[in-house]
Backbone as a chain_set.jsonl record, in Angstrom:
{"seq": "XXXXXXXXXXXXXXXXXXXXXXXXXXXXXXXXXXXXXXXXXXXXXXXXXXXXXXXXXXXXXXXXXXXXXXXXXXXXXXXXXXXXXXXXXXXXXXXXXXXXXXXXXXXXXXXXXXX", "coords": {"N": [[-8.717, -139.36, 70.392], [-11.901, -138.286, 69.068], [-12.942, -135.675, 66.297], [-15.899, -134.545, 65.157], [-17.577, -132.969, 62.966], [-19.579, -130.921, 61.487], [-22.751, -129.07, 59.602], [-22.095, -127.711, 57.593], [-22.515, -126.597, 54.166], [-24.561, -125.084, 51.246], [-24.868, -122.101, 50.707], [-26.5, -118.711, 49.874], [-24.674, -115.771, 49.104], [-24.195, -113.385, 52.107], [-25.65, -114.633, 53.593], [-26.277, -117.252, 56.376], [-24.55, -119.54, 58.318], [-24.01, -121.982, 60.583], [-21.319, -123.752, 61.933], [-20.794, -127.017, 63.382], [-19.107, -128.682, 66.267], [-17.942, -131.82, 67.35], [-16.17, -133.361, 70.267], [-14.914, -136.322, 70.928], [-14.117, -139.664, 72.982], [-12.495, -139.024, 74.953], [-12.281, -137.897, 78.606], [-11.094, -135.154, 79.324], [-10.921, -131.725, 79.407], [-10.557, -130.278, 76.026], [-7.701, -127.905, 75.571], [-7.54, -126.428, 73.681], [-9.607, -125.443, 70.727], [-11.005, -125.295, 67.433], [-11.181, -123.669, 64.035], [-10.038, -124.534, 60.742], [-9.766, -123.67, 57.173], [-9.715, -124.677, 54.164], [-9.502, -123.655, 51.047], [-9.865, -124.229, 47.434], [-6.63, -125.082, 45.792], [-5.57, -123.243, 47.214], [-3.805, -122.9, 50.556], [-4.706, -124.231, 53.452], [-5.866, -122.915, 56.357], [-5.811, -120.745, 59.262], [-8.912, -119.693, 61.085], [-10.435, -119.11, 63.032], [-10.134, -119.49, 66.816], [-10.735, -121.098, 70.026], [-9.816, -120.811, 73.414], [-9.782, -122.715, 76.6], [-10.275, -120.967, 78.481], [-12.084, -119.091, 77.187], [-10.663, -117.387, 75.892], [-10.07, -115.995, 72.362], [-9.384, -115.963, 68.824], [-9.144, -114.514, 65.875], [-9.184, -114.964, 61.985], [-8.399, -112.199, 60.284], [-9.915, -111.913, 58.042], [-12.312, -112.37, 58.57], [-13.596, -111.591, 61.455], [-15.933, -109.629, 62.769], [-17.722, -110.991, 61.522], [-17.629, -113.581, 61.776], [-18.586, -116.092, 64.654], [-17.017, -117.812, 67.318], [-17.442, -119.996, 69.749], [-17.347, -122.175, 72.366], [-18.545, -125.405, 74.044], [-17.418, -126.295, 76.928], [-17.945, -128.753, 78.964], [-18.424, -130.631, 77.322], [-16.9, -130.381, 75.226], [-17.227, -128.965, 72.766], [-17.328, -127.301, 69.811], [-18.441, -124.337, 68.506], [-18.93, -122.496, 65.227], [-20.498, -119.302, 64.231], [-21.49, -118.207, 61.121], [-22.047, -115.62, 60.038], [-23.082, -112.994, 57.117], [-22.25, -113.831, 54.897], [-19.474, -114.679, 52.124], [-18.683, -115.253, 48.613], [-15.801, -115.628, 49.15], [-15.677, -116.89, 51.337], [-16.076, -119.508, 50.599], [-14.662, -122.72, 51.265], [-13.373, -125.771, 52.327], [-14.292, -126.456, 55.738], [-12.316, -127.291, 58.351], [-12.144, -129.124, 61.531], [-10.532, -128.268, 64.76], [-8.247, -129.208, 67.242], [-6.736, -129.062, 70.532], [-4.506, -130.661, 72.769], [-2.335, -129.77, 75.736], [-0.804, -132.015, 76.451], [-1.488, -133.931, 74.559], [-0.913, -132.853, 71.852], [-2.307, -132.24, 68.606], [-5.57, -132.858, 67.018], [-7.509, -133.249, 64.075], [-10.078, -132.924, 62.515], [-12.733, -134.53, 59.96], [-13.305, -132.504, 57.406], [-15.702, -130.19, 56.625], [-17.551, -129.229, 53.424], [-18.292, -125.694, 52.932], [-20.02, -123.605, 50.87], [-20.42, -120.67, 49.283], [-22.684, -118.968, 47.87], [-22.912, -116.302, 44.787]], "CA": [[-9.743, -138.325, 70.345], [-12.454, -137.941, 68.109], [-13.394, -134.561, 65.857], [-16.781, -134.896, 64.124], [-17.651, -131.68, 62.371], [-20.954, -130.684, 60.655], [-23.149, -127.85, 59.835], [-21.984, -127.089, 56.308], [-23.726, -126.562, 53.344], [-24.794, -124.329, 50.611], [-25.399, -120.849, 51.219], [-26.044, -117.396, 48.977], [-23.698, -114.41, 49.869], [-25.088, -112.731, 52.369], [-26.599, -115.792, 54.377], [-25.799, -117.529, 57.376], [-24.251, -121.261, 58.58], [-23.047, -122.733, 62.079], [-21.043, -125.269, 61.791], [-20.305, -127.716, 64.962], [-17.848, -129.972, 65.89], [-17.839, -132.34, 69.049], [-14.612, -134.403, 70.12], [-15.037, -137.669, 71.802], [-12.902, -140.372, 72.962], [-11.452, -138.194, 76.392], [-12.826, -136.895, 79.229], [-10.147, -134.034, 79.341], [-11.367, -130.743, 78.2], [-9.315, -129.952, 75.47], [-7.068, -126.994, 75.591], [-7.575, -124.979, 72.07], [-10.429, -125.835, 69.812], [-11.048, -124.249, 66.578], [-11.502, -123.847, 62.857], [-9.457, -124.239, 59.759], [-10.401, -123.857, 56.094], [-8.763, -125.275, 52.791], [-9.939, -123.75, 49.236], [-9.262, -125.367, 46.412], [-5.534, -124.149, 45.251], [-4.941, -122.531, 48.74], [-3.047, -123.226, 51.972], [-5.125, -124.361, 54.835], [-5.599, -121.354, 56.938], [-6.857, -120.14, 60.011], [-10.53, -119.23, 60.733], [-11.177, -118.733, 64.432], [-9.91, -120.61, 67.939], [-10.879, -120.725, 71.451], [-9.123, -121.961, 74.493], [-10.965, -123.545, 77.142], [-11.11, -119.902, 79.234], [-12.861, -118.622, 76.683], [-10.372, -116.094, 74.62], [-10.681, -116.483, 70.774], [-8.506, -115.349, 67.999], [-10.232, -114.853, 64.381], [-8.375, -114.416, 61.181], [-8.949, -111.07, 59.772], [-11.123, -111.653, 57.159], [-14.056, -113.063, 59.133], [-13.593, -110.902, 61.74], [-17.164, -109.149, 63.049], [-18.723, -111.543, 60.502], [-17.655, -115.351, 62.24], [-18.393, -115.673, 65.986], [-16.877, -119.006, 67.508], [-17.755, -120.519, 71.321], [-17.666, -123.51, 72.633], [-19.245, -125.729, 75.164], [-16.168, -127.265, 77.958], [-18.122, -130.313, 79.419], [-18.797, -131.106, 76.181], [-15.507, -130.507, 74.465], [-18.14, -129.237, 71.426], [-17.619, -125.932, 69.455], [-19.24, -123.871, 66.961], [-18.792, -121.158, 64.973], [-21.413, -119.052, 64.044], [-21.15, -117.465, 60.234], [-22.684, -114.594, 58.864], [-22.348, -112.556, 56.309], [-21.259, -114.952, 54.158], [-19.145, -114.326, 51.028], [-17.742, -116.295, 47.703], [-14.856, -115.856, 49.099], [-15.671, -117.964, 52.62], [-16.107, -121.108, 50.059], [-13.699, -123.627, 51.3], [-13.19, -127.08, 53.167], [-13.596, -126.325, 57.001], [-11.625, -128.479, 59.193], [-12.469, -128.692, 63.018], [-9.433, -128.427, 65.201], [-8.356, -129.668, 69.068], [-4.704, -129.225, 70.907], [-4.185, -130.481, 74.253], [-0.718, -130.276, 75.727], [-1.005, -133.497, 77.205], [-1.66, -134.91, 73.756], [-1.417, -132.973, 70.715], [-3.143, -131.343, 67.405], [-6.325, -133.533, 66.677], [-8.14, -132.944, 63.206], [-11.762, -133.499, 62.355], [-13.036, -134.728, 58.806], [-13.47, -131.22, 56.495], [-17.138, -129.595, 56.248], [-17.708, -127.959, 52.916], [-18.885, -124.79, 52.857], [-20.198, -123.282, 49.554], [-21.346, -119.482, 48.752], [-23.276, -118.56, 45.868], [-22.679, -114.971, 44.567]], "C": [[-10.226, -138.186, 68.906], [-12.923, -136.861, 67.505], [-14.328, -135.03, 64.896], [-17.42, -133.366, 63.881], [-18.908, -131.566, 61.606], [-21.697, -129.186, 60.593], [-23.173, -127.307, 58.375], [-22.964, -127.285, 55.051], [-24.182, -125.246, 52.247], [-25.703, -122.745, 50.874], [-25.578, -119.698, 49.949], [-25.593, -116.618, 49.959], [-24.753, -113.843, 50.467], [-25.581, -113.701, 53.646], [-25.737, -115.712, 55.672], [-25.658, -118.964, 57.665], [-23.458, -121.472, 59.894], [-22.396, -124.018, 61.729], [-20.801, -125.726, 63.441], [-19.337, -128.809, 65.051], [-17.265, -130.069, 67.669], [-16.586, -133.809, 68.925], [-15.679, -135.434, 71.286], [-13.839, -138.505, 71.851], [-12.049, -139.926, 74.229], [-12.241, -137.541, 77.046], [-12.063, -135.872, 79.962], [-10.825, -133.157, 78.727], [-9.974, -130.459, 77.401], [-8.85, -128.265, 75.326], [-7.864, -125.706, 74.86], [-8.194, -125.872, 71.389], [-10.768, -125.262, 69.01], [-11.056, -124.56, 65.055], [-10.289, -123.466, 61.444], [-10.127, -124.314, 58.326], [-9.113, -123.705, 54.472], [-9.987, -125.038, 51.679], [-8.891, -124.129, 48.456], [-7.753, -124.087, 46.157], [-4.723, -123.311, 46.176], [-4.265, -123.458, 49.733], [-4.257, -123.256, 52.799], [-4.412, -122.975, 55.559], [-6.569, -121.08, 57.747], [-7.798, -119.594, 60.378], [-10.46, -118.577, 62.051], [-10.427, -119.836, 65.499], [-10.135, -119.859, 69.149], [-9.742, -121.545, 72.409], [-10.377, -121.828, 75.674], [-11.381, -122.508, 78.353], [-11.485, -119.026, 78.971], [-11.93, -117.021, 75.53], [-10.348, -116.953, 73.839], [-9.24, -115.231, 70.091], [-9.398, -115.498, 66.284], [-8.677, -114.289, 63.734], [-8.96, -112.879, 60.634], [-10.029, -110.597, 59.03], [-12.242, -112.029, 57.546], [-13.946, -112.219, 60.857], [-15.116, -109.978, 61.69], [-18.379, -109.813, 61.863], [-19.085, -113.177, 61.38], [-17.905, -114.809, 63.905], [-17.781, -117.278, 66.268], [-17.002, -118.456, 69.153], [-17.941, -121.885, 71.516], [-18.305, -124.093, 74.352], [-18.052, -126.764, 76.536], [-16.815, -128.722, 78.191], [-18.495, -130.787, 78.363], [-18.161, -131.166, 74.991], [-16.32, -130.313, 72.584], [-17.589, -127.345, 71.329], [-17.965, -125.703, 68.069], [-18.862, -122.707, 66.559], [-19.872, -120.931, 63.712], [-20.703, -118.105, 62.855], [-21.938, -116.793, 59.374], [-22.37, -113.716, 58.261], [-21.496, -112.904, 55.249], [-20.651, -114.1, 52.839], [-18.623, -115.681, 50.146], [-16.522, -116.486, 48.359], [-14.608, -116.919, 50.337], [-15.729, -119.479, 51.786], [-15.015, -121.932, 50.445], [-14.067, -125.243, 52.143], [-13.217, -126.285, 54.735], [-13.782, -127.374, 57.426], [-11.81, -127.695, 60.766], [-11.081, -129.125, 63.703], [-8.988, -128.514, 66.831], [-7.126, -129.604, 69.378], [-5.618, -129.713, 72.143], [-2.386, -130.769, 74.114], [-0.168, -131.293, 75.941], [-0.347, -134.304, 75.481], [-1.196, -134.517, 72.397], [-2.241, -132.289, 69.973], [-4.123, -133.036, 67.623], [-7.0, -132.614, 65.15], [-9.496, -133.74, 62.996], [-11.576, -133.711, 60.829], [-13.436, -132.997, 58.107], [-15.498, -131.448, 56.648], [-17.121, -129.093, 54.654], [-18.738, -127.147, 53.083], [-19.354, -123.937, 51.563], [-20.981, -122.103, 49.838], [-21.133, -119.249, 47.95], [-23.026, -117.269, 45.604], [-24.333, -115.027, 44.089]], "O": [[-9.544, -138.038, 67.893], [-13.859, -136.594, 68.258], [-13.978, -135.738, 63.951], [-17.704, -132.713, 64.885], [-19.104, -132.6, 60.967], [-21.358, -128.269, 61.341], [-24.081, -126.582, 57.97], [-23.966, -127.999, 55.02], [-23.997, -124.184, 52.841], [-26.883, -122.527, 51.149], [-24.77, -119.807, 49.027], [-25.852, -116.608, 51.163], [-25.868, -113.68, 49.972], [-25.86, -113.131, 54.7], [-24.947, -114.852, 56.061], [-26.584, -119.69, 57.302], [-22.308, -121.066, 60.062], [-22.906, -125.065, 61.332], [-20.671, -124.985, 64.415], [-18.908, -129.583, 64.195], [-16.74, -129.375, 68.54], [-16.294, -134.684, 68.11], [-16.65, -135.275, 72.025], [-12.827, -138.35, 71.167], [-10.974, -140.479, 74.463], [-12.945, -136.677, 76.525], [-12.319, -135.683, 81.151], [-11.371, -133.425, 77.657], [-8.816, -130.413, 77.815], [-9.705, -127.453, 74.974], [-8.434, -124.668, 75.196], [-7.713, -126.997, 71.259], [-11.097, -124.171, 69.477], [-10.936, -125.75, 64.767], [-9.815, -122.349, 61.24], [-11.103, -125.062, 58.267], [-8.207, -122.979, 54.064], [-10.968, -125.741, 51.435], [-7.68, -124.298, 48.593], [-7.742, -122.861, 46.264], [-3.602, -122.829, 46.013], [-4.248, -124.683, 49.608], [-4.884, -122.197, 52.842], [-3.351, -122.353, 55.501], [-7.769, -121.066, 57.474], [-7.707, -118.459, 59.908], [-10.427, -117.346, 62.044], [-10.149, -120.955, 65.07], [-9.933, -118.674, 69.412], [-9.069, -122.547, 72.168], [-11.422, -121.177, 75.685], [-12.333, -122.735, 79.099], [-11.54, -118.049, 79.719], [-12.394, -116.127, 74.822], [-10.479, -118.166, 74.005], [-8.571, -114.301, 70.542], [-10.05, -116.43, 65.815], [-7.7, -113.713, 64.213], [-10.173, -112.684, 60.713], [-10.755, -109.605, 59.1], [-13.207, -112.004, 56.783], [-14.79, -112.864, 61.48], [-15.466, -109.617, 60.566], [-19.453, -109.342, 61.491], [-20.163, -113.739, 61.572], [-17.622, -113.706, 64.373], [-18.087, -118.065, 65.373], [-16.832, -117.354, 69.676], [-18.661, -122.609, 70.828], [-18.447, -123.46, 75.398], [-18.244, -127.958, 76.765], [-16.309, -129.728, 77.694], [-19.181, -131.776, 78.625], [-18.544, -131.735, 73.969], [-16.154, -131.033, 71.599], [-17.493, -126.491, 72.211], [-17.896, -126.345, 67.021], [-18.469, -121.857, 67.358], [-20.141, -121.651, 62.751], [-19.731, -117.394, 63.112], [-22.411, -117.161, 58.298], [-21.269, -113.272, 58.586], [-20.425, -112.454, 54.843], [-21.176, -113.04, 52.496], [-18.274, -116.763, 50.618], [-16.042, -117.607, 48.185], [-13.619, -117.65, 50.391], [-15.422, -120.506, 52.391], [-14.126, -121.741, 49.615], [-15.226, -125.547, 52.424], [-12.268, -125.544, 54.991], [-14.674, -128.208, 57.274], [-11.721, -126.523, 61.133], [-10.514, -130.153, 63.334], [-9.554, -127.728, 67.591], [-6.302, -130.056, 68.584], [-6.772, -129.435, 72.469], [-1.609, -131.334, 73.344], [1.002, -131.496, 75.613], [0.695, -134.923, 75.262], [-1.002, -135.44, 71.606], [-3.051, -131.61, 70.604], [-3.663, -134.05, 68.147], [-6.959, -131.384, 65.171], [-9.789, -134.9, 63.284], [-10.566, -133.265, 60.286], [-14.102, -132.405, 58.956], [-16.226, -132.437, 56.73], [-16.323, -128.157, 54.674], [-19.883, -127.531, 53.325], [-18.283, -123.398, 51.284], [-22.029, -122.198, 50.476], [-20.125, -119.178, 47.245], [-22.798, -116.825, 46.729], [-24.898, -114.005, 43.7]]}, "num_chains": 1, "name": "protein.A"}
């Protein structure tokens, strides 16, 4: 299974960015799909995840700011980010479980806000 991730890109605080990120390689929907993000000097760290009947879990700090959803026959999800801050600047990584199979990781997005 493939994770291809996109969407990112330079933003000022304040703005707004979707990123997306579609698996290939299986026609299984996958389980739990979802978002991680690595700044520089930090721990990789949870953003947002769905499972495939639609509950979600956000981390705190993005919380009524990030929305994530995804699409099942299409094993594609996005998460929608506004409200951006300096402090959202990091690497996001797109993320896939099935139980069957496994964590899958996508290639990193960066994300960049300007103050």
């Amino acid at each position: 299974v493939q994770l291809q991730a996109s969407g990112g890109g330079l933003v000022q605080a304040g703005g707004s960015l979707r990123l997306s990120c579609a698996a290939s390689g299986t026609t299984f929907t996958i389980d739990d799909m979802g978002w991680y993000r690595q700044a520089p000097g930090k721990q990789r760290e949870l953003v947002a995840t769905i499972i495939s009947g639609g509950g979600t879990n956000y981390a705190g700090s993005v919380k009524g700011r990030f929305t994530i959803s995804r699409v099942n026959v299409k094993n594609t999800v996005y998460l929608q980010m506004n409200s951006l801050k300096p402090e959202d600047t990091a690497i996001y990584y797109c993320y896939g479980f099935r139980y069957d199979d496994g964590n899958y990781w996508g290639q990193g997005t960066q994300v960049t806000v300007s103050s």
